[in-house]
C-alpha distance (Angstrom), angle and dihedral (degrees) to the residues before:
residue distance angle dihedral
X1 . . .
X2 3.67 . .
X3 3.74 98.9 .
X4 3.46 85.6 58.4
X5 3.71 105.7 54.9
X6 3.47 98.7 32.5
X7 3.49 95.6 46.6
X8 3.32 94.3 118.3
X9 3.71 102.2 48.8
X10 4.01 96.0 52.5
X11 3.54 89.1 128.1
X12 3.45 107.5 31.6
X13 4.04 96.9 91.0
X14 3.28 98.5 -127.9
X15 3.95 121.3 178.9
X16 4.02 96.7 -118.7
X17 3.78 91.2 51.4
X18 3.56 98.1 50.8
X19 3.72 92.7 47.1
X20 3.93 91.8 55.8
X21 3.92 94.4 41.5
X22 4.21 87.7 53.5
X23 3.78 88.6 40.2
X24 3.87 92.9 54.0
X25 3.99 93.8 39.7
X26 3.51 80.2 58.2
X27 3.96 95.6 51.0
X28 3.54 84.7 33.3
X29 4.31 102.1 145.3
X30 3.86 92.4 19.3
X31 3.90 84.2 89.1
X32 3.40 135.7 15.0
X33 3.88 89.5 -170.8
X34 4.13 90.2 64.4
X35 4.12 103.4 83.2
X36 3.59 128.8 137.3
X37 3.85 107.0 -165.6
X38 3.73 105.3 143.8
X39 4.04 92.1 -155.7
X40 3.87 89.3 75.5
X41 4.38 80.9 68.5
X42 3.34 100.0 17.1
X43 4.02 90.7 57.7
X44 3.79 96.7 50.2
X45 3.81 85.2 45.4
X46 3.85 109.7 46.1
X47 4.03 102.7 7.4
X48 3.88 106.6 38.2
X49 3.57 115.7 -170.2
X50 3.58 132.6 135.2
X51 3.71 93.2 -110.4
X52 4.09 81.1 63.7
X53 3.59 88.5 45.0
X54 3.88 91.5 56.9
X55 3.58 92.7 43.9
X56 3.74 93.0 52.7
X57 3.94 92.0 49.1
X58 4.05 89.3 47.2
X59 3.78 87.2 78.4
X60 3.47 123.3 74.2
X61 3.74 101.5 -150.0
X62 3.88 94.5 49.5
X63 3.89 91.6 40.9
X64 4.41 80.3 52.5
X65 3.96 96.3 50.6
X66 4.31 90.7 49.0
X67 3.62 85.7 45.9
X68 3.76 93.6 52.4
X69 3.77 104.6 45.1
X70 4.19 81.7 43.4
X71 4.25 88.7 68.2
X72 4.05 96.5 18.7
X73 3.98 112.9 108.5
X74 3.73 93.9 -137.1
X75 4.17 89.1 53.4
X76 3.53 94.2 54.9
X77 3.94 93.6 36.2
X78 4.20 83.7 57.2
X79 3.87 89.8 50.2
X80 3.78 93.9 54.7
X81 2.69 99.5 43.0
X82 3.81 104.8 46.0
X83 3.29 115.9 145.3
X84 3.86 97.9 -135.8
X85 4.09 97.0 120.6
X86 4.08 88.5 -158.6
X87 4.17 85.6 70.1
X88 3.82 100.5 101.8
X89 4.25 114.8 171.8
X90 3.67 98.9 -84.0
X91 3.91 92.1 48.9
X92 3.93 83.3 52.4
X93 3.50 95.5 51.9
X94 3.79 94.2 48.0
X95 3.67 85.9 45.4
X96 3.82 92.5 58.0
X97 3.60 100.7 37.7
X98 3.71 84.0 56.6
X99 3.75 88.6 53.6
X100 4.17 93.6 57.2
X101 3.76 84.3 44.2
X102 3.87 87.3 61.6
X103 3.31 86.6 35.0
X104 2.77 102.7 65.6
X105 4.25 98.6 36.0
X106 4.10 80.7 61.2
X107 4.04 88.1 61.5
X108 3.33 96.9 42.8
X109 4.16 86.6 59.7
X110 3.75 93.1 46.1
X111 4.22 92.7 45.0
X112 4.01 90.7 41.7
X113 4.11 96.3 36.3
X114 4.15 124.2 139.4
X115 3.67 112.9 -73.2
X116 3.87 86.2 -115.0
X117 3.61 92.6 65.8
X118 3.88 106.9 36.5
X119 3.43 96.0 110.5
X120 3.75 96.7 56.1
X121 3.87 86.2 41.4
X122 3.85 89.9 55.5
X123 3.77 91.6 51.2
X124 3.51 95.1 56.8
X125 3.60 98.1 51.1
X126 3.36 92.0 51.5
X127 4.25 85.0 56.2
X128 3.52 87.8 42.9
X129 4.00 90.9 54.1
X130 3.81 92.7 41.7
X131 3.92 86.5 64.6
């Protein structure tokens, strides 16, 4: 969750994010989950590309979030209602189809994840299907 809302402040030096990079360098090997490279969001965000795209989907976590907002009722409530004025039906329909696409690229991480973290990756598709 923090690469995504401090995305934007990666290089600002703020206190918090220092804190959590020591903190994990210090846990560093007790998790493989626990990372806080801000090119996995920042990528997707500034520098699309499908390498990105695989790179975001590689993690678990991220690949969990994507998958969440895809089949939560406030995600798709924010994409209709967007307030970009230039999204006419068609663009909305694209724009949703490429959701389920993503969608679905986020499952396929969690169902297919490293032996190491199957249990985690069973326990958020069961969140994800409780949506």
């Amino acid at each position: 969750m923090l690469l995504i809302v401090f995305a934007h402040r990666h290089n600002k030096n703020d206190v918090f994010i220092a804190e959590t990079k020591v903190d994990l360098e210090e846990r560093s090997g007790t998790d493989n989950n626990l990372h806080l490279d801000f090119s996995i969001m920042r990528d997707v965000m500034y520098q699309y590309s499908k390498k990105a795209q695989q790179n975001f989907f590689s993690h678990p976590i991220e690949s969990f979030f994507l998958a969440k907002f895809a089949v939560s009722h406030q995600g798709l409530t924010f994409l209709t209602h967007k307030p970009d004025k230039s999204l006419n039906k068609e663009k909305t329909k694209k724009m949703f189809e490429s959701l389920r696409v993503l969608k679905e690229q986020a499952m396929h991480t969690l169902v297919n994840c490293r032996p190491e973290d199957k249990q985690m990756c069973l326990l958020l598709i069961k969140d994800i299907e409780q949506t």
